[in-house]
C-alpha positions as CSV (number, residue, x, y, z in Angstrom):
1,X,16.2,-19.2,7.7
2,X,14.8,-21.2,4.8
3,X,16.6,-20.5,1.6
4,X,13.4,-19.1,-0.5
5,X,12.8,-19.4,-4.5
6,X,13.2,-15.9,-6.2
7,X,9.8,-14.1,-7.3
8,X,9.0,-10.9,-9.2
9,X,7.8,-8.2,-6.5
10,X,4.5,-7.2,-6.7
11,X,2.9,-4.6,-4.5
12,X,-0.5,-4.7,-2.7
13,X,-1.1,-1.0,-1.3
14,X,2.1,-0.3,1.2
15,X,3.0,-4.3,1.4
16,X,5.5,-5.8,-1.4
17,X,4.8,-9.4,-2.3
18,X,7.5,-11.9,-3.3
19,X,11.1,-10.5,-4.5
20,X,12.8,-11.7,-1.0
21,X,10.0,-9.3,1.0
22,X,8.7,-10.8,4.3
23,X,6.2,-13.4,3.7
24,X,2.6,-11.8,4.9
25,X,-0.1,-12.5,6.0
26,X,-3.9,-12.5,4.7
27,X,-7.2,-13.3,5.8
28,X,-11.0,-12.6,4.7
29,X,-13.8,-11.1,6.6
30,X,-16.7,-13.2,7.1
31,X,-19.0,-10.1,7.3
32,X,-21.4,-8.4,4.7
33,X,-19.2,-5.6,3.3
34,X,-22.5,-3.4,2.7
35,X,-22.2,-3.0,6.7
36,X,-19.5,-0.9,7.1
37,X,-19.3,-0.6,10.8
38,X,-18.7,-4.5,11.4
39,X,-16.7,-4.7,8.6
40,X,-14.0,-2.2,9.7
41,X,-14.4,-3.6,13.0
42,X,-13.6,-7.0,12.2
43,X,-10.9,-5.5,9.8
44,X,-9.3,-3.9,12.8
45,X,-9.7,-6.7,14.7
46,X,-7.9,-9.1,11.9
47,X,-4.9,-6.3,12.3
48,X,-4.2,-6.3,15.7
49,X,-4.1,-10.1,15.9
50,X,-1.1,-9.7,13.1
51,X,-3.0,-9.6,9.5
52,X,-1.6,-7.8,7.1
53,X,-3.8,-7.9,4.0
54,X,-7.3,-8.7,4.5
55,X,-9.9,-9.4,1.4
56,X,-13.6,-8.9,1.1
57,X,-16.0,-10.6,-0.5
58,X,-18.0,-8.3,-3.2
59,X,-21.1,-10.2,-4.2
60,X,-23.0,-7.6,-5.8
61,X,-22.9,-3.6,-7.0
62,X,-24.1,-2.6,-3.5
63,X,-20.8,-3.9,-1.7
64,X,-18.4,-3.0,-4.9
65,X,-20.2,0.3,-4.3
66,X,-19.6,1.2,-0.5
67,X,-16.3,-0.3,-0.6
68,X,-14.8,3.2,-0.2
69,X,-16.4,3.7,2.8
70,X,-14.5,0.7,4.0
71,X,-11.3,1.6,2.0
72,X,-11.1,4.8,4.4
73,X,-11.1,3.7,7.8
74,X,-8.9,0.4,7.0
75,X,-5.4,0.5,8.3
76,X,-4.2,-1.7,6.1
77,X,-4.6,-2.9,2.1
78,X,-7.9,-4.2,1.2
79,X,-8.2,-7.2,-1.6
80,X,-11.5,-7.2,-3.5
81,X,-12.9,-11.2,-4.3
82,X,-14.5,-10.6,-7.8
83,X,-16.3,-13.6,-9.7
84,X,-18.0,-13.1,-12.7
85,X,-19.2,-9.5,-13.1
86,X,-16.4,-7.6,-14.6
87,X,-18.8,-4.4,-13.3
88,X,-17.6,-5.4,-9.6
89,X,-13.9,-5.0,-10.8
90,X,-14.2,-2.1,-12.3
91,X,-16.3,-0.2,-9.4
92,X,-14.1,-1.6,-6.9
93,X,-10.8,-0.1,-8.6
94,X,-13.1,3.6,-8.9
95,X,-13.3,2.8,-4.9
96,X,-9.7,2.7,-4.6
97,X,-9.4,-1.1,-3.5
98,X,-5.8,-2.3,-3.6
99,X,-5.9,-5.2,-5.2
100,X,-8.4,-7.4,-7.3
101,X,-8.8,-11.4,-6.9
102,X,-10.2,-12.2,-10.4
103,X,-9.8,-14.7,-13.0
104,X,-9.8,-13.2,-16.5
105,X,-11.1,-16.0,-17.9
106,X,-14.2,-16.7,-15.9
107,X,-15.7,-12.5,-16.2
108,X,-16.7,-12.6,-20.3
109,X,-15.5,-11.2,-23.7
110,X,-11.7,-10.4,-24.5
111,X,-12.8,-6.8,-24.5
112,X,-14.8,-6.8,-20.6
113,X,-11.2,-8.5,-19.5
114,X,-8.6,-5.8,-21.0
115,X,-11.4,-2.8,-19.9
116,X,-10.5,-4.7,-15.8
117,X,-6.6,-4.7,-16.7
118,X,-6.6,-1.5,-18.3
119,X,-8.6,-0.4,-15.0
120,X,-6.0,-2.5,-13.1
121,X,-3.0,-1.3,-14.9
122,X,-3.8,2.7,-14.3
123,X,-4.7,2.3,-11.2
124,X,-1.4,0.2,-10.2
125,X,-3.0,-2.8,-8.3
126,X,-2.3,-6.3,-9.0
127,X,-4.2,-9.3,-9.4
128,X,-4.9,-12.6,-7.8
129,X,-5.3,-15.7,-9.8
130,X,-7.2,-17.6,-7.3
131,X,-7.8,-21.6,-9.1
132,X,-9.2,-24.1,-6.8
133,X,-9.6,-27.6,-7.0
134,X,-13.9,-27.6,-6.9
135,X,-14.0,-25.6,-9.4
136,X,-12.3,-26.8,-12.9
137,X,-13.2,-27.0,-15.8
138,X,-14.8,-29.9,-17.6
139,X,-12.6,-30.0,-20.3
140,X,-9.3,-30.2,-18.0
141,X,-11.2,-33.3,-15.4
142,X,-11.9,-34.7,-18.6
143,X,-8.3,-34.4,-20.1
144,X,-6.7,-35.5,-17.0
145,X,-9.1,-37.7,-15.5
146,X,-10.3,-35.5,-12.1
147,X,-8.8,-33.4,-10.3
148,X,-4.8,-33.3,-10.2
149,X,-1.5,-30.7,-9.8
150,X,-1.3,-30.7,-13.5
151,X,-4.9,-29.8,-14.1
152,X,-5.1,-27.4,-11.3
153,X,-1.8,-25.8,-13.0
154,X,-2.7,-26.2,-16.3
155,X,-5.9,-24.1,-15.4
156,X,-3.9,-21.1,-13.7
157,X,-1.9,-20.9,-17.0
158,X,-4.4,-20.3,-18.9
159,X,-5.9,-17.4,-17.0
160,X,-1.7,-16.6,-16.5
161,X,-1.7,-16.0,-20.7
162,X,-4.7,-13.7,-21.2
163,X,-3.1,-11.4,-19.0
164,X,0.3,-11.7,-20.3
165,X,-1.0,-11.4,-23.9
166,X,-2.9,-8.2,-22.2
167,X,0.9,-7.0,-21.6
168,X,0.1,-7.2,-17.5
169,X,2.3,-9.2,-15.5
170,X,1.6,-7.4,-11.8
171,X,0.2,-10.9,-10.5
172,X,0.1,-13.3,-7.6
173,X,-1.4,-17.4,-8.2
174,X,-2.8,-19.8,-5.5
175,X,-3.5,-23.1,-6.3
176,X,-5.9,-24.5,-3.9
177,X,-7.6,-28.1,-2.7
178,X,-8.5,-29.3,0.5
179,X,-6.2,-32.4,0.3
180,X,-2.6,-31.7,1.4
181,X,-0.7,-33.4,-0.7
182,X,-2.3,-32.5,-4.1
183,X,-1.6,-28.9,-2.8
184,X,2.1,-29.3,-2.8
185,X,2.2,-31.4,-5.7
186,X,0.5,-28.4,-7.7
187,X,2.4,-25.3,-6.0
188,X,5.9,-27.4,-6.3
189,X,5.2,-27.7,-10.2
190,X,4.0,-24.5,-10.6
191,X,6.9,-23.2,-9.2
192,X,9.4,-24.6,-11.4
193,X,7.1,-23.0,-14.2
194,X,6.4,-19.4,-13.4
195,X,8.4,-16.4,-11.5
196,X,5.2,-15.1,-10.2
197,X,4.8,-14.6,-6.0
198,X,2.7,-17.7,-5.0
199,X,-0.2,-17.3,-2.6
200,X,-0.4,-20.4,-0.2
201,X,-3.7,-22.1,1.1
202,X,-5.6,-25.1,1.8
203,X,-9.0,-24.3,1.0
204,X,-11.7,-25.4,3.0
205,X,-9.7,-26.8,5.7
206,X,-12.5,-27.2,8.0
207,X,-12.8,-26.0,11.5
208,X,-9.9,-25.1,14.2
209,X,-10.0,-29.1,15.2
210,X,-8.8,-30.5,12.2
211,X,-8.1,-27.0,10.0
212,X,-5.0,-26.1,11.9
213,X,-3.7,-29.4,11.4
214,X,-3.8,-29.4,7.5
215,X,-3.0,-25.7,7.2
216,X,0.2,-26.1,9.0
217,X,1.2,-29.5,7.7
218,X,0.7,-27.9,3.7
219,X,1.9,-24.1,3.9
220,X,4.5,-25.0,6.5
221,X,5.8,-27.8,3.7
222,X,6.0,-25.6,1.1
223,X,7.7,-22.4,2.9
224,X,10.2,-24.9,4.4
225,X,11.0,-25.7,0.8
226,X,11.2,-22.1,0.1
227,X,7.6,-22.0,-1.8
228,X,5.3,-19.0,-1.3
229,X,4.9,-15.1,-0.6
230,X,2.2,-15.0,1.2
231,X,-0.6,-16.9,3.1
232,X,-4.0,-17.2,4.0
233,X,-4.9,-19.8,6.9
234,X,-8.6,-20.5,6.1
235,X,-10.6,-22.1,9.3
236,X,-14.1,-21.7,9.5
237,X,-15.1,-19.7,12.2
238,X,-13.8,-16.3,13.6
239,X,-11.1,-15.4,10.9
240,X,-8.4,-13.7,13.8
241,X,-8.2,-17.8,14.5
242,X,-6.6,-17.4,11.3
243,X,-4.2,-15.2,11.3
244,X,-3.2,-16.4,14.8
245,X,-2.5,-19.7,13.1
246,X,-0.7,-18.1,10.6
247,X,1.9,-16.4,12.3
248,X,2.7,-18.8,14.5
249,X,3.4,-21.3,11.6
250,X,5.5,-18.4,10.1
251,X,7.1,-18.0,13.8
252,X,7.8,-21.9,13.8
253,X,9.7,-21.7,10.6
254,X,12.2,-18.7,11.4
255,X,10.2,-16.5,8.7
256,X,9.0,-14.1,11.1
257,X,9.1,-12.7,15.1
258,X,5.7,-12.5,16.1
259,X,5.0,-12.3,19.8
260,X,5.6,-14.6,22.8
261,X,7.0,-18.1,22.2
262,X,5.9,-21.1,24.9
263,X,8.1,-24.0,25.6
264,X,6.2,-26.8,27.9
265,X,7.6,-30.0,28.3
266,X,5.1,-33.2,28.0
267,X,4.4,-34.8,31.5
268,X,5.8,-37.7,32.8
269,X,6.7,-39.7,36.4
270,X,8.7,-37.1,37.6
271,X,6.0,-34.2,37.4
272,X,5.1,-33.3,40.5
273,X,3.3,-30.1,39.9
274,X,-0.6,-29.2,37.6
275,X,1.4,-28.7,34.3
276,X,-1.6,-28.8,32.5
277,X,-3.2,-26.3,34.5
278,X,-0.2,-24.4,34.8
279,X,1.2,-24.4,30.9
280,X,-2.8,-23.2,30.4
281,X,-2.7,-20.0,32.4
282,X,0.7,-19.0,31.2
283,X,-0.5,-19.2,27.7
284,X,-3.5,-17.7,28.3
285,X,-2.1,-14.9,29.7
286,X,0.9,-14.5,27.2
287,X,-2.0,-13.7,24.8
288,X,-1.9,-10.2,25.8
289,X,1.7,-9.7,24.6
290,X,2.9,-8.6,21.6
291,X,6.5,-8.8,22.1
292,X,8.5,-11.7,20.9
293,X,9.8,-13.6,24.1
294,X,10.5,-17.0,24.4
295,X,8.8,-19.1,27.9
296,X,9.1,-22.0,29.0
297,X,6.9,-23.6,31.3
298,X,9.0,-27.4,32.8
299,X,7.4,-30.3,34.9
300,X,10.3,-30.8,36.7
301,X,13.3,-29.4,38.6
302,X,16.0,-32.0,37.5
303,X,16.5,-31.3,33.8
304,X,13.9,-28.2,33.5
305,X,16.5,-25.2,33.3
306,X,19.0,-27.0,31.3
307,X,16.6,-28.3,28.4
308,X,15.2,-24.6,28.6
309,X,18.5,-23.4,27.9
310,X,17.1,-21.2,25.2
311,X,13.9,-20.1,26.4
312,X,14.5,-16.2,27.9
313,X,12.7,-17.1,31.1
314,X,11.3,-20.3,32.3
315,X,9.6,-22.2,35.2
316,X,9.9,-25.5,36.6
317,X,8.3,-27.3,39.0
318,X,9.7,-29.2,41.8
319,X,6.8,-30.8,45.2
320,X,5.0,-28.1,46.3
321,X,7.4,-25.3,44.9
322,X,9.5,-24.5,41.6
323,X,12.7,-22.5,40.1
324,X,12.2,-19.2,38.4
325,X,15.1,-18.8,35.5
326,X,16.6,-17.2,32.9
327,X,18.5,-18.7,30.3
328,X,18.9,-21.9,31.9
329,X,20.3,-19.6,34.8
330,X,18.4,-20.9,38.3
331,X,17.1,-16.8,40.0
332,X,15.2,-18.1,43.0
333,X,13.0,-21.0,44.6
334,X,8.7,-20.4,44.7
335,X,6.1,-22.0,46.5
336,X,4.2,-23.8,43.7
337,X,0.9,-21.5,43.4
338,X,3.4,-18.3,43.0
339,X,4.7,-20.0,40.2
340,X,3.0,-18.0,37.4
341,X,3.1,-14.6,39.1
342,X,6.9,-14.9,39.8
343,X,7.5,-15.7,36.2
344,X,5.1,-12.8,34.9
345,X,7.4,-10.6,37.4
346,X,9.9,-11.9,35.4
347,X,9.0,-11.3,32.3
348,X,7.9,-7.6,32.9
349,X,11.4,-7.0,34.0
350,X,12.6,-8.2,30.9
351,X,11.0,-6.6,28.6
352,X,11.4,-3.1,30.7
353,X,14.9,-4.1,30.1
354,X,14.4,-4.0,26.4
355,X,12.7,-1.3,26.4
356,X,15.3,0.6,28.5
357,X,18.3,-0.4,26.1
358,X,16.4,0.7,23.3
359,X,16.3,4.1,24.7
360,X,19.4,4.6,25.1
């Protein structure tokens, strides 16, 4: 477990944010949230693939308005995206949202931003500084020459101050950019700067192909170095791909059991079995558990069991036949295409053996 840097707890409805809490994780619907039905659809699609904070955009009155609607048949807390219109915030809080992602210093007048906090504060939802790198101002590219970690920082401060001169510290900050590396360089010097939980993203990652790839490379970074409190994968696309991606980076880093783990070993001369084809239907049908169990799927008989040591049941492949096993231990010899059955078999015995020694 990665040693993580102490935060102030903050609270969005039932989950707690940064003080050594579980790192969560958040994603955004991509529907209109004036069409309740697919919206709480999508929101309890977003939970059963492992979300645990999901955020709606509220573009106009309409949406702030029916957010309640919404609000009702959600299982879990819903995040209202507020730019601008310090009327959204407001509604949105009367609609019982549990948290507001708003800058202060991009909705108007000193007095429209402590009528939101005052809102904010009574109600007892945080907020979500939100800065990212498209979206700075002039005078800061100007000061440091485009767009950099101290700019981006520099920029969250200053929203940071009118809420802490407003006497409202229940906060959360992401700093966000699409290139990796000035991502860490702003949420690394941000952290040595504030004690507020840090919300990790790369912001228009792109799609799956290529989004995956920065999203894990940048949050992963950071949580390995103990940076963040929660995280938001964002992939363009179906937003479960998200959360998905998000858990498993989560799972790859110790920070959190989230369903099956698969183990497949890269082909090579000695492979005499489809791996490929194999490793694919396994995976594929692992998809349908939720229980954290690790399998591995090996190309070959001669070092398979052993390498798998740690996997709780495995598979490797010998000509025309495999070995089932646990823990390295070798259970029985299978004709090659009863390969994946015999190792579902014997994972459904394991887990009935969980669930049996639980029960007692």
């Amino acid at each position: 477990m990665y040693e993580r840097k102490k935060t102030r707890q903050i609270h969005i409805g039932k989950i707690a944010i940064g003080g050594g809490a579980p790192v969560s994780v958040q994603s955004m619907t991509n529907t209109k949230t004036t069409d309740t039905e697919a919206t709480v659809k999508q929101i309890r699609e977003l939970t059963a693939a492992g979300c645990d904070i999901v955020r709606l955009a509220v573009p106009d009155m309409d949406a702030a308005k029916n957010l309640g609607n919404i609000i009702r048949q959600s299982p879990v807390p819903l995040v209202a995206d507020i730019h601008f219109d310090y009327h959204l915030a407001l509604e949105a809080v009367r609609q019982g949202i549990s948290a507001l992602r708003l800058n202060p210093g991009n909705i108007g007048s000193h007095d429209k931003v402590r009528e939101v906090v005052h809102a904010a504060k009574d109600a007892g939802i945080p907020l979500r500084i939100g800065v990212n790198a498209g979206s700075l101002d002039k005078k800061l590219l100007e000061k440091y020459g485009g767009v950099t970690a101290e700019a981006l920082v520099e920029s969250a401060l200053e929203h940071v101050r009118i809420l802490e001169d407003l006497d409202f510290y229940d906060m959360k900050i992401s700093l966000k950019a699409h290139d990796v590396p000035l991502t860490l360089a702003a949420y690394r010097l941000m952290s040595e700067r504030v004690d507020y939980p840090l919300h990790l993203g790369i912001t228009e990652a792109g799609t799956p192909g290529t989004g995956i790839i920065k999203s894990s490379v940048g949050i992963g970074a950071l949580l390995a170095e103990g940076i963040g409190d929660t995280i938001r994968v964002s992939l363009t696309g179906d937003p479960t791909v998200e959360v998905r991606v998000a858990n498993e980076i989560l799972k790859s880093l110790g920070l959190k059991e989230y369903g099956p783990t698969l183990v497949a070993c890269p082909t090579c001369g000695r492979t005499c079995i489809n791996l490929p084809a194999i490793a694919a239907r396994v995976e594929e049908k692992l998809k349908g558990l939720a229980e954290p169990i690790e399998v591995a799927v090996m190309g070959c008989v001669v070092n398979g069991p052993g390498e798998a040591r740690g996997a709780d049941v495995g598979i490797a492949g010998g000509k025309g036949e495999g070995l089932v096993f646990r823990k390295g231990e070798i259970i029985r010899k299978v004709p090659e295409e009863a390969l994946v059955e015999e190792l579902f078999r014997e994972i459904d015995a394991i887990l009935e053996e969980r669930k049996n020694n639980e029960s007692k």
